[in-house]
Each structure stands twice: as structure tokens, then as C-alpha cells.
N, C-alpha and C positions, 0 to 999 in steps of 0.2 A: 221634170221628165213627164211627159205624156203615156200614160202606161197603157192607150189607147183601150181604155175599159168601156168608152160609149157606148151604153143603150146594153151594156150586158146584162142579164136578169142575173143576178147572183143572190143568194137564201142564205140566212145569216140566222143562225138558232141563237136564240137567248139574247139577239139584237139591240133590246129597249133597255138596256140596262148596264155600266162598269164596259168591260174592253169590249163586248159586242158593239155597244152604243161610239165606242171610238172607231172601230170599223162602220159599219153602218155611215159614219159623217164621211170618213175617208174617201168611201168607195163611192156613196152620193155627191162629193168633189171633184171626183174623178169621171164624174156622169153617167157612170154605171147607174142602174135600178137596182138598189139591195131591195132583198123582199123581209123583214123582220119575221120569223116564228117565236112566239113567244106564249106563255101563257096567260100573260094579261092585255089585253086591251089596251087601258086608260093607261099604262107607261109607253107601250107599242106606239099609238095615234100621239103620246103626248113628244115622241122622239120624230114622228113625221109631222105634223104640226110647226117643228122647230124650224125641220128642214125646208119647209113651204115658207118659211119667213123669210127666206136667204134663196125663195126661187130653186130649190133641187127636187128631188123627187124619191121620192121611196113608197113603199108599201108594207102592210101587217098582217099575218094571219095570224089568228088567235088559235095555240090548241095545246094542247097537256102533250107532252114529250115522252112522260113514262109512261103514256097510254099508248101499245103501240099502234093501233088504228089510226089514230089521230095522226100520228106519224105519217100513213100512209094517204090520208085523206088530204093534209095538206102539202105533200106532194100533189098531190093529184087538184087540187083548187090552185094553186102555182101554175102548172100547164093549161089548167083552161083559159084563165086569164091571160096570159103570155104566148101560149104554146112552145115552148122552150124552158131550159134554163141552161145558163151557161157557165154557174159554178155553185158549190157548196162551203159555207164555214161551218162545219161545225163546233159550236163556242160553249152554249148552254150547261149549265151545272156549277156544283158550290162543293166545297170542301165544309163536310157536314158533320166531320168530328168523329164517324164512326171507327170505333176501334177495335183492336182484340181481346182486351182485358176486360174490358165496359162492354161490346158490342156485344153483337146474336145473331144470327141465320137470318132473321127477318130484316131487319136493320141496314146487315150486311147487303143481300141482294136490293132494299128498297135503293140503297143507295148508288149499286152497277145501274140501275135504271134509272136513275135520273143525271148519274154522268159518262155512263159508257153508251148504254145497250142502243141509246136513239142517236147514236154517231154511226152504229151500223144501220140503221133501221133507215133514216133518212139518207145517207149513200147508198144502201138496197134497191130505195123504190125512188130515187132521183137518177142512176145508172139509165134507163132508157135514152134520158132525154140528154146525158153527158156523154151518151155514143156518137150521138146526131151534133153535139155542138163541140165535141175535142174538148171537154172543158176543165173545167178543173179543182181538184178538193183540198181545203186545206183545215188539218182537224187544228184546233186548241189546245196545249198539255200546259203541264205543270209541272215543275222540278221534283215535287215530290215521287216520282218514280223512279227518280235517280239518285236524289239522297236520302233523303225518306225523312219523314218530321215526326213522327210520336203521335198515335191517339190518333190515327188516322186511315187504320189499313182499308178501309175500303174505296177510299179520293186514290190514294195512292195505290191501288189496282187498278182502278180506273185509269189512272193516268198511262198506267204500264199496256194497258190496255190498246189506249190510243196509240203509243209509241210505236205497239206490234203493228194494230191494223194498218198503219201510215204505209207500213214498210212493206206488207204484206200485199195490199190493194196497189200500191206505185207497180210490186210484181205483176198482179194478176190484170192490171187495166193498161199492162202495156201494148196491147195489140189494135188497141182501140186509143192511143194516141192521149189520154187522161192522164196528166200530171197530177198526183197526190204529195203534199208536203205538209209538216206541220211547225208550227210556234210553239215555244214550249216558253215560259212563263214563270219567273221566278216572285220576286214583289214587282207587282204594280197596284198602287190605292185605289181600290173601287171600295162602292159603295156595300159589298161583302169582306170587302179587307177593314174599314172601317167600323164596320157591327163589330168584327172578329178581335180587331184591338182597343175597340174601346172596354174590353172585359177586363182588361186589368186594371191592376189599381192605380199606376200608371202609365196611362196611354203614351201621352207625347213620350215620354222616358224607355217605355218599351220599344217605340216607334224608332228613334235614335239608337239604339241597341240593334237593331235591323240594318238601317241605312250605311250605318256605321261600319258593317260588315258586304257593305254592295261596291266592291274595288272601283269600279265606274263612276268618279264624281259625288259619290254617295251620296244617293239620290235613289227613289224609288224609281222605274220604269212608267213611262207615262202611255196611257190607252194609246194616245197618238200613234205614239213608237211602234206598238207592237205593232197595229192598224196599219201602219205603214210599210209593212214588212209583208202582211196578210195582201195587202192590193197588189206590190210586187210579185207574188208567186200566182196569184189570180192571172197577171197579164203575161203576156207573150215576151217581155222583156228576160220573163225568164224560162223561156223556151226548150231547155234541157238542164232545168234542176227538178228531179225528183223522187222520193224514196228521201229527202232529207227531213231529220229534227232539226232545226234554229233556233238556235235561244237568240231569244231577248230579251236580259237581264245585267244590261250591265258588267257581264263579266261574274255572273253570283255562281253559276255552279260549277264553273271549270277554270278558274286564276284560284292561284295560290290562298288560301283562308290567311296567311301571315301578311299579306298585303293590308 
């Protein structure tokens, strides 16, 4: 399917890296310009670099996310370069372990800001230019809003977070023609789901304990997958869906656990 995405400038947070980095190739497939934000460089260049091997094209701005200036800054070095943008992923963030029994105030909030606050902050100051292009936002979640994992509450406010603004922004950005939807994300292996499992004693064993419980093939979710679901809602294919959550999991948070 042609999901006629050429030449779209579309900004991809936390890009260089796990399911950004499978978006990013998607959407550089698909001929679009993804723009990487990220806060490092040398994985940023080393993800476009790849895509120059294979003839596509993308680009990197390098800048701290829980900074919010930075936020707004590179919005604003996106439109000089381009003069446009024609959509937003917001991706960027990690489930960082902060909890209610362990956690703390400081902890708690460092944590909204490095996985909520700059999904608002970057659709804030990307809004002008998604007036002028009809374009379109799609956030990133996690299940853990809807079932909740343990030793986690502040990923999983975060998440609940994204699920509101999804629904809330498709409201408010209806008059200006701005599809908002999001992916919501159960296991898929990235290189933070791999740090995260290789802490037990063991991994492969915990690993199959996971899969095992994924009613779909049992199997993890592959970056592909989801990426491939994120370019759909980016394109005009899907021209009146929005205000939606999608999972992409296999079937993990809503088929029967006795499966």
C-alpha cells in the first residue's frame, strides 16, 4: 500500500533508538523525511548514516526533552530547515522503575518529564505549523496504564497521561482538521526491554514466562509492527480515525489471560 507519505517532514522523539528507530526506517520507506529528536547525537547520525546506505533520507536534532526550552527550540530549528512539519510521534521515554513505596516527590515528577510533560510541550509548539499542514499526531503508550505492573507508578501515570491527552487533543484540534491517535505497546524487545530483563537471574526463562502469556503466536511485538501501524495513522489512508488507543500487542491486554 502506498500510504502516500512522500516528502512529509514528520519528528519522531526518541527516534535513534528501540521502536522510535523502527518507525524512523518505516517512515524513511515510505519516503517521508522523519526528523529524529533525540538527546544524543552519535546514535541519532548513526541511525541516519544507515538509512544513507540504502539511499533514504532523514535527519537529527540533538536536544534534552525534559528541558523544556529545548523542546521549543527544536521545534523551531525543524521549521527553519523545512518550513513545515507535517506530523508528530511522540515516542521518547523509558519505564524507569519509579514507584510508590521506593519512590519520592523528586523522582516522581523527574520522571513525568522525561515521559509525559515533552508529549505536551512538543505538540504545543509544533501546533502552528500542523494548522497549516492538516497533519497529524500520534503519541506512544504503554499497557501499563491499563493494567498496571508494580514498582512503577510514575511510567504508568505517564502512560495514563498520554491516553488522556490522545483523547483530549483529537477534541480540541478538531476544527483545524488534526487527526490525533495513539499505539499503545504491550512487550516489544528493544534495547530498554533488554537492559530490563536481563536483571534477573534468568533472562531467557523470564523471557518465555512473558511470551508465553502473549495469546498472538507467542511472540514479542516486533518495532516493525508497531511502526507500521504509526505510518498508517500518519497517512490519509486513514482519514477519519481519531481520538483512538491501538494496541499493538499481540492481543496482551484485552484476550482472555486463560488463553
Amino acid at each position: 500500500m502506498d500510504l502516500q507519505l512522500e516528502n512529509k517532514i514528520i519528528i519522531v522523539s526518541g527516534g535513534a533508538k528501540g521502536i522510535g528507530e523502527g518507525i524512523v526506517k518505516v517512515l524513511a520507506r515510505e519516503k517521508a523525511i522523519p526528523v529524529i529528536i533525540g538527546r544524543n547525537r552519535e546514535d541519532n547520525q548513526q541511525l541516519i548514516d544507515f538509512l544513507t546506505s540504502e539511499n533514504l533520507t532523514a535527519h537529527e536534532i540533538t536536544a534534552e526533552l525534559t528541558n523544556p526550552e529545548e523542546c521549543r527550540k527544536a521545534i523551531d530549528e525543524v521549521m527553519t530547515k523545512f518550513n513545515r512539519i507535517d506530523g508528530l510521534v511522540n515516542n521518547a521515554g523509558e519505564n524507569d522503575g519509579i514507584g510508590l513505596e521506593d519512590g519520592n516527590y523528586e523522582a516522581f515528577m523527574e520522571s513525568l518529564h522525561k515521559n509525559l510533560v515533552h508529549y505536551y510541550l512538543l505538540a504545543h509548539y509544533v501546533l502552528p505549523a500542523l494548522k497549516k499542514s492538516k497533519g497529524s499526531i500520534v503519541n506512544i503508550g504503554s499497557k501499563t496504564a491499563e493494567t498496571g505492573q508494580g514498582g512503577t507508578s510514575a511510567y504508568a501515570a505517564a502512560n495514563g497521561g498520554r491516553n488522556a491527552l490522545t483523547r483530549e487533543w483529537a477534541v480540541e484540534l478538531l476544527p483545524y482538521h488534526i487527526r490525533v491517535n495513539a499505539v499503545i505497546v504491550a512487550e516489544a524487545y528493544t534495547p530498554l526491554y533488554e537492559k530490563w530483563i536481563s536483571t534477573f537471574e534468568d533472562p531467557q526463562g523470564q523471557l518465555k514466562k512473558i511470551t508465553d502469556k502473549i495469546p498472538f503466536e507467542k511472540r514479542m511485538t516486533k518495532t516493525e509492527e508497531i511502526a507500521h501501524m504509526v505510518a498508517f495513522l500518519l497517512s490519509e489512508k486513514s482519514s477519519h480515525t481519531t481520538g483512538q488507543l491501538i494496541h499493538v500487542d499481540g492481543g496482551y491486554v484485552h484476550l482472555d489471560r486463560a488463553l
